[in-house]
C-alpha positions, 0 to 999 in steps of 0.5 A: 502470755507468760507463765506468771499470768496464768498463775495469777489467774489462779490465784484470783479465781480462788480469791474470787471464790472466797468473795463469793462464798462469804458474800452469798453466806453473809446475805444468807444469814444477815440484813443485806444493809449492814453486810454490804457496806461491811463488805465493801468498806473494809477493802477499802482500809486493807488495800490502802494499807497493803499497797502501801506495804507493798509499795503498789502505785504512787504513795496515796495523797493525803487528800486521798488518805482523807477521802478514803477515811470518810468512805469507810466512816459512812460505810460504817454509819449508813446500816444504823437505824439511829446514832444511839446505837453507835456502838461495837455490840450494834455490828455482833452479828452471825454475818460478820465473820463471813463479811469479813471473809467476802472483804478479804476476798475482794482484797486478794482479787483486786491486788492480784488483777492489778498486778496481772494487768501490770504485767500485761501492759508491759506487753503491749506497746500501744494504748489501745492494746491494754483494752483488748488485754484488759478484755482477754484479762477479763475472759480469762479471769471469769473461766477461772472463777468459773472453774474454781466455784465449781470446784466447790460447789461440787465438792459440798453436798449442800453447795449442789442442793442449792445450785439445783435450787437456783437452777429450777427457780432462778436461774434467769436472774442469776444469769442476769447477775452474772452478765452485770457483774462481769460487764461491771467488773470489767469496768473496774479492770479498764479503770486499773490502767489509769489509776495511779494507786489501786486504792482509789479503784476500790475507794470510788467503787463504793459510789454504788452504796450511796445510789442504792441508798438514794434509790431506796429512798426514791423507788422504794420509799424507805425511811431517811434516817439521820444516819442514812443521810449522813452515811451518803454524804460521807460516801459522797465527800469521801469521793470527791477528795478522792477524785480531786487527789 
């Protein structure tokens, strides 16, 4: 592998680890259904603009463009208990600040393995090759991540409190947690090798906001509000532009 895999895989454990770090301190400190669609609708903007910037991938279409703006709009209108309180004051919230720093992570990662897997499938010279790639990518980046949480939590007197925590009441879920997210990560890093534009990637990704919602409705029998219905049809239009793109 060359050298400059292996510092991109730095890189992403580190971006990787401010993701976790924000998104574990905004669950701590909000209601999980606003900081998740803030965590997972910024990227969305911000990996646009920067491969754009950057000139990452083919330019985004303009149906593109457009399915990605309603995706961050739905995002954005799903949490609200009503349209009455669409407003700035309704998302001052102590979570915020640390929602704002899970996007950023999701955004350094995701244009970091892109970049990796680039690399990568400049040394492959089969198809079936950028599979395994994408699989070692995968291996390599979870080892990564792995040592770099444990860095710091390590390092925090309250980070090693709390490990122990998990460790004695939980830690048969967070196992679980950490078995789905890698296999449904690696769904995302196999996907990178057919995208024309990374954007897309992190756009459609957002599929998982609208399906907990239904499943709240369905499983967990919470209330359809105006604002849930339409948040999940701007999600899921938002989508189809930006499969059709």
């Amino acid at each position: 592998l060359p050298p400059a895999l292996w510092v991109l895989l730095t890189i992403t454990g580190i971006f990787q680890t401010v993701y976790y770090v924000g998104l574990a301190g905004a669950y701590r400190r909000g209601d999980i259904s606003l900081a998740y669609p803030f965590v997972r609708a910024l990227p969305v903007v911000f990996v646009a603009a920067l491969s754009a910037l950057l000139s990452i991938g083919d330019p985004l279409s303009r149906g593109g463009v457009a399915g990605i703006t309603l995706v961050v709009i739905g995002c954005l209108v799903l949490p609200l208990p009503n349209f009455h309180e669409l407003h700035w004051r309704a998302y001052l919230n102590p979570m915020i600040p640390l929602a704002l720093l899970a996007a950023f992570g999701t955004v350094g990662y995701t244009l970091i393995d892109n970049q990796a897997l680039t690399i990568l499938r400049g040394l492959s010279s089969a198809s079936n090759e950028n599979t395994i790639f994408t699989l070692l990518f995968l291996a390599l980046e979870t080892k990564a991540t792995t040592l770099m949480l444990a860095i710091y939590t390590l390092t925090l007197p309250s980070e090693r409190a709390r490990l122990q925590i998990t460790w004695n009441n939980g830690r048969s879920k967070a196992a679980l947690a950490g078995i789905l997210i890698t296999v449904t990560y690696g769904l995302v890093l196999l996907a990178m090798n057919f995208a024309s534009n990374i954007s897309y990637i992190v756009a459609f990704r957002q599929l998982s906001i609208p399906l907990a919602a239904l499943l709240g409705f369905i499983v967990l029998k919470e209330p359809t509000t105006p604002p849930k219905i339409a948040g999940i049809a701007l999600v899921f239009g938002g989508l189809v532009l930006v499969g059709i793109s």
